[in-house]
N, C-alpha and C positions, 0 to 999 in steps of 0.2 A: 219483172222480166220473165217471158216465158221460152221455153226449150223452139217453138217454133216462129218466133220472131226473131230468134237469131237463125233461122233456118234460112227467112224471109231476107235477113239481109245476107247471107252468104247468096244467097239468087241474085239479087241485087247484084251482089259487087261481080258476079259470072256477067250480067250482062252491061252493068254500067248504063243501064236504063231501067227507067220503070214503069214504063209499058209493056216491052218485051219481057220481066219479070213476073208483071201481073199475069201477064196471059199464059205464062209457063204453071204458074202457082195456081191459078184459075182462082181466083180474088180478084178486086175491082184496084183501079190504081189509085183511086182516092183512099180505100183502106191502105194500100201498102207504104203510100206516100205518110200516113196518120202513126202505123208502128217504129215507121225510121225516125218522124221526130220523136215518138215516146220514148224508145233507144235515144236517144240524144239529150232527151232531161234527164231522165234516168240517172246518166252517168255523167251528165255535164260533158258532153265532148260533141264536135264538129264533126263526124263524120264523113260528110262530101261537099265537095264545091261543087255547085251548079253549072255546068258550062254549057256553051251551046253544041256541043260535039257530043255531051251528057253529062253523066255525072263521075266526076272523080275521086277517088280517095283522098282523105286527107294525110297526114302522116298519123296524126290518132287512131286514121280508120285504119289503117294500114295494120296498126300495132291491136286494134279493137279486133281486127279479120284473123288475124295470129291464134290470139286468144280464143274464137270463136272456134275456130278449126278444128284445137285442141280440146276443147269442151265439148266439141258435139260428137271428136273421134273415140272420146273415152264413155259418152254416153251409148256409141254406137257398139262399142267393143262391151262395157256394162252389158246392154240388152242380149247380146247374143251369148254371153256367159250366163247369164240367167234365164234364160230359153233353155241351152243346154241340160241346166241343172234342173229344168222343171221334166224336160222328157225323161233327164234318169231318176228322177221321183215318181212317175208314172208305173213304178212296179211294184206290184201289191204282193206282200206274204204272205199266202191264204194257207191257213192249216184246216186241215179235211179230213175227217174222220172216214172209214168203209163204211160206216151206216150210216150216214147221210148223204154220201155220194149221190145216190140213186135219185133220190128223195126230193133234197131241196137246192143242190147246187147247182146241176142243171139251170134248169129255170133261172135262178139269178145270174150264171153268167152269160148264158143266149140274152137275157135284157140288157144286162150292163154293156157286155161286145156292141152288142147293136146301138148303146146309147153313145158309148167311147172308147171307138177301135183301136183307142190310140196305146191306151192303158194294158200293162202287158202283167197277167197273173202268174206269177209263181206258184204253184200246189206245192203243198209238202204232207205226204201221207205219213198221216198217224193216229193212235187210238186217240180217246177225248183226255185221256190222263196226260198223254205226253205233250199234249196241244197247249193244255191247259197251265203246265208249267212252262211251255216256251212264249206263250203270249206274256203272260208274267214277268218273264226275262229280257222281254224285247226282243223275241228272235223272230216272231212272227209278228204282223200288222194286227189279223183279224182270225178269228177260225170259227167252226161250225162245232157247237159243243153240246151232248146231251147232259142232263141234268135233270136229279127227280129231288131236288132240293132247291132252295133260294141260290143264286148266284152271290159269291162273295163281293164286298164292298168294292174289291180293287178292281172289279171288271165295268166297264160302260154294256149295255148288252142289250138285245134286240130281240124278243122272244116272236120265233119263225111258225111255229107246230107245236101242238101235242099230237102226242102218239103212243104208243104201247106195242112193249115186247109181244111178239108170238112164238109157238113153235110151228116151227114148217115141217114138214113132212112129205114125203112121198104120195100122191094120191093112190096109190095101192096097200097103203100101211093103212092098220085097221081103226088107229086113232083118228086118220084123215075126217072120218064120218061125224066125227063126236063135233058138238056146238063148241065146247067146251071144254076143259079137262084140269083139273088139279097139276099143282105143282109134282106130286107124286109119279105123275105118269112120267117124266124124265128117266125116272130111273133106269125104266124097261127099254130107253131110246138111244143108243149108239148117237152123241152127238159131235159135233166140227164147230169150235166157235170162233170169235174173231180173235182179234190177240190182244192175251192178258191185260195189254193198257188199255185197252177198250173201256166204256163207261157199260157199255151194254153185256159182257163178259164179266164185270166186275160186279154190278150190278147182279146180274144172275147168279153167280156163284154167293156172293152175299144173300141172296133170298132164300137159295139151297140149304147153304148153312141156317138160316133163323127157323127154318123149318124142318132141320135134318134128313134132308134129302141129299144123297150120296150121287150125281151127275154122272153118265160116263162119258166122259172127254175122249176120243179119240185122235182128235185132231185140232190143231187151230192154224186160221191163217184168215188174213185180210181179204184175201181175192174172192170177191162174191162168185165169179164164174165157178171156181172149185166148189164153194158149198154149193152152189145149184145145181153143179152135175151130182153131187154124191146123192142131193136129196130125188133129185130127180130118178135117179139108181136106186133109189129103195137103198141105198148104202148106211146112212145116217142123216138123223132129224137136224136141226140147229134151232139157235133162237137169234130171230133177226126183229127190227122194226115193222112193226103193219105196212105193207107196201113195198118192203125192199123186192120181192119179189112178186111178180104176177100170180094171183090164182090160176090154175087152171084145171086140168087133166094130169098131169106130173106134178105139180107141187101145190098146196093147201097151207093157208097159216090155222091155227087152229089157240084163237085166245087163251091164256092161261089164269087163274082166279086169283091167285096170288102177284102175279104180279102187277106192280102200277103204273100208273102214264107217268109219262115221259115229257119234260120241255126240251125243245132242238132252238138254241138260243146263236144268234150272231154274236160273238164280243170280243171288246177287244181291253185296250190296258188304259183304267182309267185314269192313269195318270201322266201317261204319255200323250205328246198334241199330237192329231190328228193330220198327217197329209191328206192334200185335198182327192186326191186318187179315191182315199180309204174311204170319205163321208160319201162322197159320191156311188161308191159300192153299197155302203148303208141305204143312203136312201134309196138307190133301186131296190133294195130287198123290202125297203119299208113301202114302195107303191105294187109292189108284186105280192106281200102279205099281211095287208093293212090292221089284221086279224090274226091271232094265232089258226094258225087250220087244225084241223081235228082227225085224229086217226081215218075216218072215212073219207078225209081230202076237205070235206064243207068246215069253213068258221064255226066255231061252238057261239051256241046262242049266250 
């Protein structure tokens, strides 16, 4: 028995012919004639008398059309509950860091949007620490998380980029000129970083310390536009990712020797299943960055 040959005979019994069914169905009436007896071995029952006015119900068919009714209204009422339940799955809890904001999210959500409008992202801004314990916890789907270590067993994860910290600066600060410059030169730089959960905040002050370099913090806060204007000001340096900010005339990233690259990893919690939303956001980041990219934007050979 299939869900659509009792479809076939509730047409049937609407028009008590089967010709006028077939042509509604758009089937041939030899086929439709061929599922009503299969219906009828099936279940061993009579379903219609032949008349010449058409076809009539039997009393079985009568009780068989009952039953139909109720099977197809509870299949019909099923699907639309599970429709429902698929659109309010369709929303993804993206955890995002302010240094990869700029970076790599962009780009994957202009593809994703564009592949499935339908699917509706949630951001939730935070450094990589606090990301990192709520993916853990189930609070988040997925999130964009740096990392200058292996990723732990408990993550599935997707490595997007390497890159590396720089200091930015001012292009009228005298260090802006230099190729290059020691961990040391911080000292003398009034800095703004991002906030303490950050990986890239935590990370630098850890490097400061193995190398007893005393930082001057001035400020922290998330919001890129603020560190750009202070840098832009001659105000204070920071240390952001390669790229967060453009080169130009007002601001210069200026590599630092101590510090190391950086992986920008997609992941999420490998031991929770996957909504199809979530894969579906995977694999557009995995056709948009088939290759980790490399601080200069090109794939490392």
């Amino acid at each position: 028995m299939k869900l659509t040959h009792l479809q076939y005979f509730q047409t049937v019994c609407k028009h008590s012919n089967l010709t006028r069914a077939a042509e509604e169905l758009h089937i041939s009436q030899p086929g439709l004639t061929h599922v009503i007896h299969d219906l009828e071995r099936e279940f061993a029952l009579t379903l219609f008398l032949r008349q010449n006015k058409g076809l009539v119900l039997t009393e079985e068919g009568r009780q068989f059309l009952n039953e139909v009714n109720l099977l197809l209204e509870q299949v019909e009422s099923f699907s639309g509950r599970m429709k429902l339940l698929g659109k309010a799955n369709q929303v993804i809890r993206f955890g995002l860091s302010p240094a990869s904001v700029t970076l790599y999210f962009s780009p994957v959500m202009q593809e994703f949007h564009r592949r499935y409008p339908q699917v509706k992202v949630n951001v939730v801004e935070n450094g990589s620490m606090t990301n990192h314990r709520r993916i853990l916890d189930g609070e988040l789907d997925i999130a964009l998380l740096s990392s200058d270590s292996p990723m732990s067993s408990a993550f599935g994860f997707y490595q997007l980029a390497v890159t590396s910290p720089c200091l930015y600066l001012s292009g009228e600060h005298p260090l802006a000129k230099e190729e290059r410059v020691s961990l040391r030169a911080l000292e003398g730089v009034p800095l703004v970083l991002l906030s303490e959960d950050s990986f890239l905040t935590t990370s630098t002050l850890k490097t400061c310390a193995q190398h007893r370099v005393t930082p001057k913090i001035i400020l922290t806060t998330n919001q890129i536009t603020v560190i750009k204007g202070l840098i832009e000001h001659n105000t204070a340096g920071s240390v952001l990712f390669q790229g967060t900010i453009p080169d130009g005339p007002c601001c210069r990233a200026v590599p630092v020797e101590e510090f190391r690259d950086v992986g920008i990893y997609l992941v999420w919690n490998q031991y929770n299943p996957l909504r199809t939303a979530v894969r579906q956001l995977i694999q557009t980041a995995k056709g948009l960055y088939p290759q980790p990219l490399a601080a200069s934007g090109r794939s490392p050979r």
